[in-house]
N, C-alpha and C positions, 0 to 999 in steps of 0.2 A: 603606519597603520599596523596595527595589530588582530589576528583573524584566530581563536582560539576555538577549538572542537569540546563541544558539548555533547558529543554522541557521533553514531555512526563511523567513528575511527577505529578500522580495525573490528568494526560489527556491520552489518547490513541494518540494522536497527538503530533507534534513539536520535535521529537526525535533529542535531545543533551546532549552529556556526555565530558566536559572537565577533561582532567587528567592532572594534574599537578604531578610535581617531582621537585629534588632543581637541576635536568639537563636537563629538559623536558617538553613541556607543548604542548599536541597533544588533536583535537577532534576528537571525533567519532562520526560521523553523525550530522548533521544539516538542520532539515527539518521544515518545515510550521507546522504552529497552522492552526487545519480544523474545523469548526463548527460557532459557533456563532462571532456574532460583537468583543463582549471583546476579543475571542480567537487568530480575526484578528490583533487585538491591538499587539498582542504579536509578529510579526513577523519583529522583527526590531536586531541589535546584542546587545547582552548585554554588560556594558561598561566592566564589570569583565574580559567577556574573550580577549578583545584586550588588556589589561593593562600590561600582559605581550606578548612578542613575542611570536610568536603561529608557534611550527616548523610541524606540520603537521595536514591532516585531513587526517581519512579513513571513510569506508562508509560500511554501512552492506548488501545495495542493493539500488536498483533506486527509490522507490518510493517516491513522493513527500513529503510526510512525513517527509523521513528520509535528503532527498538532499533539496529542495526548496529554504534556504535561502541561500546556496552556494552563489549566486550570490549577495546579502547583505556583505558577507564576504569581496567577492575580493572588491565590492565599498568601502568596509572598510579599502583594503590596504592589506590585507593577498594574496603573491606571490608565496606561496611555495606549496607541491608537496600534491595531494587528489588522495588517493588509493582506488583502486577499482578492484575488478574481470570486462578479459575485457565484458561481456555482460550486466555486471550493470554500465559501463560508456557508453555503445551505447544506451542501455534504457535509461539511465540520461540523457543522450545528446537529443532524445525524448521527456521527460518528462518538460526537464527547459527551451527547445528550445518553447512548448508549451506553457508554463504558463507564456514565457516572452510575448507570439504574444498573449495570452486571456488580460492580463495585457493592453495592450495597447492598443486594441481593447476597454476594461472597460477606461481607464480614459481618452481617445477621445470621447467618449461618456459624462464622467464627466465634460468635458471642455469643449463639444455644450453647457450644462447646466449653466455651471459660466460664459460664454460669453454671452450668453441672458440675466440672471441675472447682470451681470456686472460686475462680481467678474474675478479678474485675472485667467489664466490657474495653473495649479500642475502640477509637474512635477511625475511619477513614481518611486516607491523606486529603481528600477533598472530598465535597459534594453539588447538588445540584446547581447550588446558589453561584457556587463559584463557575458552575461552567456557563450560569446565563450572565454574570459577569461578564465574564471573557468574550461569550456573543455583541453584548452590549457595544464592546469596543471596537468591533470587525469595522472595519470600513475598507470601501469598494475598490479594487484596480482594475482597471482597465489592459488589455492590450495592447502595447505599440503605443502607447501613451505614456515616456519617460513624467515622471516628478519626484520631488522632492519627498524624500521620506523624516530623516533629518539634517542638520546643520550640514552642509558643505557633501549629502551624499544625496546622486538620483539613481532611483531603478528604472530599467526597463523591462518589461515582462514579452514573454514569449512563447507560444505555447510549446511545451514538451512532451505532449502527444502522449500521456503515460493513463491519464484518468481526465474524465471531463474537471475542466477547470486548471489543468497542471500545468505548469509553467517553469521555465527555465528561468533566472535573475542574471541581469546584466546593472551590474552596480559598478558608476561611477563617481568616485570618491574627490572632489578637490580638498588635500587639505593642506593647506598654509601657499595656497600656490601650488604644491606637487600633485600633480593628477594621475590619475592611476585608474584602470579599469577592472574590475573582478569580476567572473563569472561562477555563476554558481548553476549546476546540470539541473539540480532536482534528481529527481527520475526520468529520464527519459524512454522513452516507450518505441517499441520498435516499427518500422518503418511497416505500412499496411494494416496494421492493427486494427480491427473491424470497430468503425461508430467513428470515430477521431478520425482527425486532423495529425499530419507526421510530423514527427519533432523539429525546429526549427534550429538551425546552427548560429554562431556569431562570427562575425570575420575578425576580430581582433580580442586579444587579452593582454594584460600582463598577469593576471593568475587564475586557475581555471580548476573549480573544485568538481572534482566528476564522478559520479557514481560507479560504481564498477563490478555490480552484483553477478551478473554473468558475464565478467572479465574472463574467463577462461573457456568462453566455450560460444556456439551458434545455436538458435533454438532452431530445429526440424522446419524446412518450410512449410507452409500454409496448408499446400496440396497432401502433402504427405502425413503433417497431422490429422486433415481431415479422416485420410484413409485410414491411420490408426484406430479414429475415434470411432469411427464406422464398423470395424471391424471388432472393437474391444465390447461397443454397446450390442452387435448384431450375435454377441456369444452370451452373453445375459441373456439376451429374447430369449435364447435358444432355451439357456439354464431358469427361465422365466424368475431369474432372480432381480434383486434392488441394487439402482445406478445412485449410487452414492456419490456426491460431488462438493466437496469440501473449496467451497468459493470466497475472494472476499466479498463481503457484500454491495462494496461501491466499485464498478471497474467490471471483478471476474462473472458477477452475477450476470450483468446485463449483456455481456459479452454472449455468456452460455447460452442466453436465452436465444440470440440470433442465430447462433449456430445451430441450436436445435432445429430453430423454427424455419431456416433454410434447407436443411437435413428432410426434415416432413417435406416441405412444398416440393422439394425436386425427387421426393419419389424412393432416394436411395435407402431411408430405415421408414418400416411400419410404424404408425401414430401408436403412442403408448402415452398413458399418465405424465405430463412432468408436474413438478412442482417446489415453486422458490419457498423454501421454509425459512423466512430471515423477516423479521420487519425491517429493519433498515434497510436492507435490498430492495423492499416494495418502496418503502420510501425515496429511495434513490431513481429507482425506475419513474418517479414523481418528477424529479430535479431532471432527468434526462430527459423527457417531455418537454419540460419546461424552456431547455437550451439547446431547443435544435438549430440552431445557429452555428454552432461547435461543432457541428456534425461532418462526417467527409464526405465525398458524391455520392458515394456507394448506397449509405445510408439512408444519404436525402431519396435516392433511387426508389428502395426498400419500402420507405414508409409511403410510396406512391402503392405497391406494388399490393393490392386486395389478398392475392392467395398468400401471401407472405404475412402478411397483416393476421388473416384470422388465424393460422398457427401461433403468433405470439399471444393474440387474445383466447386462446381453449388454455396457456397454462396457467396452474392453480393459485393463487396465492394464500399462502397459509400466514395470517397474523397473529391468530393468536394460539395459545399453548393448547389449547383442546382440540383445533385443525393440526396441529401437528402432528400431535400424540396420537391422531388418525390414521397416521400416514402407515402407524405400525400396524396395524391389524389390515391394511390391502392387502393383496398378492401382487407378485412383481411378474411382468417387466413393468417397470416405471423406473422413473428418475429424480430424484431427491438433490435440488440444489440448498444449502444450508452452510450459515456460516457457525464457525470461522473458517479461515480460509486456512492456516496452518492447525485445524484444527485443538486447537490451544483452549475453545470457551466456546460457549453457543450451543445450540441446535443440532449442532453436526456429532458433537460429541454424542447426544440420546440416540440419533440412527445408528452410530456406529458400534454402542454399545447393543443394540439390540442384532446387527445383522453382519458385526465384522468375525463372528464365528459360523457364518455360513456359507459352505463354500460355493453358493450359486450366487452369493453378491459380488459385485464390483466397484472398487474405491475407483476413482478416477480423480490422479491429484492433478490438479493443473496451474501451480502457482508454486512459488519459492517456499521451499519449508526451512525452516530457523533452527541452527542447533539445540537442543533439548526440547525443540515441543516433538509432539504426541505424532504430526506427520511426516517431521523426519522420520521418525520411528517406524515410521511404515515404508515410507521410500526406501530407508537402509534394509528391509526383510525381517524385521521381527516378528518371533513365532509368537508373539505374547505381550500384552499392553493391558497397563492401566489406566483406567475408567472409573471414575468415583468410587476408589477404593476396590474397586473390584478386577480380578486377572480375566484377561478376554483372550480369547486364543484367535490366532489370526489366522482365518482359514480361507478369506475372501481374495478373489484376484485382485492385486493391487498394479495399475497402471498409472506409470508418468508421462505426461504429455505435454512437456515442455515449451510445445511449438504454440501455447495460448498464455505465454507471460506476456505480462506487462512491463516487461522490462526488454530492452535493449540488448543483442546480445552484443557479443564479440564485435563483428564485422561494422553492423551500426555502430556501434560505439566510437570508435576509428574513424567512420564516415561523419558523425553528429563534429568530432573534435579536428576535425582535417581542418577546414574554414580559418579557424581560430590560431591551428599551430602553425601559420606562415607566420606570425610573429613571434613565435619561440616566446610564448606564456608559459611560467614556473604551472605546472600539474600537480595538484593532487586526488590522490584517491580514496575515494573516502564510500561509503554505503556497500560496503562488498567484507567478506571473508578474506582472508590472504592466498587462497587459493584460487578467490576470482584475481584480485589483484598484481599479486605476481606476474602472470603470464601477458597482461593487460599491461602493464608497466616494461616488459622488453619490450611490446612489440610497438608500443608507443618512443622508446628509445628506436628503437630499428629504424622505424619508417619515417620519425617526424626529428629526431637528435634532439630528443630532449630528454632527461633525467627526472623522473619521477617521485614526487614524494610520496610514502605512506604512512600517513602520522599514528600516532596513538592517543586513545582519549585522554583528551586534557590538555595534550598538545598547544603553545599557543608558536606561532608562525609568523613572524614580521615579512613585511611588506617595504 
């Protein structure tokens, strides 16, 4: 068995793992490179994995990451069958329905430009058609319901606690008689994590691909973030300036919205304006309605809970671009949720331009920012960003609040892969920087005596 990286080796982005067998050749997940120019470079298919026939694709959850180039695929010719839990194909269908209309919306723009200039139009690497393709072929997984995906391979799904729908992959392979088990992390999502259900471990591997995005570090507990956040948004009141909050739209949105709207019922910040600026976040908030089944106690609790209830129904929801573009002419304190969530594209970019040179606003990042976009830039203290083409001085308080990722840190991590490593499974690490990895990779040697790999894209890795 052959298990080759299509993405996310050595990036936290582009998440793809082709597995090959001499009866079988399936992928798992196929999503976008996020951050800089060269990473853009990379979001094309590689010729290796069409060279053989490809009988199937599964998926670990919705985010763009993980799905993105789906629609690269089908224009490639790939007809057959992508598995999904069904709430991570209503998010997908979402997520690729938007990034086809941002896409097109960018290179009609690119092509006022080459028509002035004189230079012919481009065409986009895909479009709509291809992405309602690619919907066409979704079909449903279940939980804790092993089946066959192809020839001589069954998965079993489990939830990974990271976004409604996400799922950890327990693939096992017979092939020619050799059996073998592989596990694949997804994202896993850290243990509490408000709405969700806590990630799920496996008791055995022989290879175990694991994300390792905050391999190097713990996020802030719960209690502690709170107080941050309460403290960071009760100094905007004060500065009566705009709560900027750069979210993804599926996962960080709906997340924020709880915290707020527990924040108001219990007294500790005065009610002020919020408001989710995203359509796919509204729409998501759709799909999470829809699946409250997936939910944790907490949640179930909450949505009994009437004073709780009406704080989430007072916030705003802005769809379309004229509710937005409202947003600018209020006075603050209010709170602007708006994606993207690394700030890279969206909605979030027009707030920012308009109020990241004031020094009574407040960014408040709360999710992983990606080398070369626009929220590292802020994370790292730059006095100055560009903004369609325009120099913005950065004068706004920027805070990091760690403690409301969606990812896993250190210590979870360690706890999700305990289970698994009493059978001394080959590890690898893969969805992380080498700076999450590294430190992640000793101490997985330390505590469990095993040897860690960290491949490189393109990598392929026998079994």
């Amino acid at each position: 068995m052959k298990i080759t990286l299509h993405g996310a080796a050595g990036h936290v982005t582009g998440s793809a793992y082709q597995v090959q067998t001499s009866q079988a050749n399936v992928l798992v997940d196929f999503g976008v490179f996020q951050g800089s120019r060269e990473e853009d470079e990379l979001n094309k298919v590689p010729r290796q994995l069409m060279a053989t026939p490809l009988d199937a694709v599964i998926l670990t959850h919705g985010h763009l990451d993980h799905t993105g180039r789906l629609p690269l695929l089908i224009k490639a010719g790939y007809r057959g069958p992508i598995y999904a839990t069904p709430a991570t194909i209503e998010l997908t269908s979402l997520i690729l329905r938007d990034g086809a209309k941002i896409q097109a919306q960018d290179f009609e723009r690119i092509n006022r430009i080459r028509e002035r200039a004189g230079d012919p139009p481009i065409q986009p690497p895909f479009d709509m058609d291809d992405v309602d393709q690619a919907l066409k072929q979704m079909r449903e997984a279940a939980y804790n319901a092993p089946f066959e995906i192809a020839r001589g391979i069954r998965v079993r799904l489990v939830d990974s606690g990271h976004m409604l729908g996400s799922v950890s992959i327990e693939m096992t392979v017979d092939d020619d008689g050799k059996k073998k088990v592989v596990v694949f992390s997804g994202d896993v999502g850290p243990r509490g994590l408000p709405i969700l259900q806590d990630s799920v471990s496996f008791n055995f591997a022989d290879m175990v691909f694991m994300e390792s995005t905050y391999g190097d570090r713990d996020h802030k507990p719960a209690d502690e973030t709170r107080k941050e956040t309460i403290a960071a948004i009760q100094g905007a009141i004060q500065r009566k300036g705009k709560i900027l909050v750069p979210a993804f739209a599926i996962g960080r949105a709906q997340q924020l919205v709880y915290e707020v709207a527990k924040m108001f019922r219990d007294g500790v910040l005065p009610r002020f304006p919020v408001y989710v600026d995203s359509p796919m976040a509204i729409g998501a908030i759709g799909v999470y309605q829809k699946h409250v089944e997936l939910f944790d106690e907490e949640a179930d609790r909450l949505r009994q809970d009437e004073k709780f209830m009406k704080e989430v129904r007072a916030v705003s929801l802005c769809e379309s671009a004229e509710e937005s573009k409202a947003i600018n002419s209020k006075t603050g304190p209010l709170m602007v949720i708006a994606g993207a969530g690394m700030c890279n594209a969206g909605r979030i970019l027009h707030h920012l331009k308009q109020n990241l040179w004031k020094p009574e606003t407040l960014v408040m990042i709360v999710g992983y920012q990606a080398a070369g976009t626009l929220g590292r830039q802020l994370v790292d203290g730059a006095q100055y960003v560009n903004i369609f083409g325009e120099k913005i001085m950065v004068a706004a308080r920027v805070v990091t609040l760690g403690g409301y990722s969606a990812h896993a840190g250190q210590a979870d991590l360690l706890n999700w892969l305990a289970p698994a490593a009493k059978s001394k499974p080959q590890v690898v690490l893969t969805h992380g920087e080498p700076r999450g990895q590294k430190p992640l990779a000793r101490l997985i040697l330390e505590r469990f005596g095993i040897t860690v790999k960290l491949p490189v894209l393109g990598e392929t890795i026998e079994l």
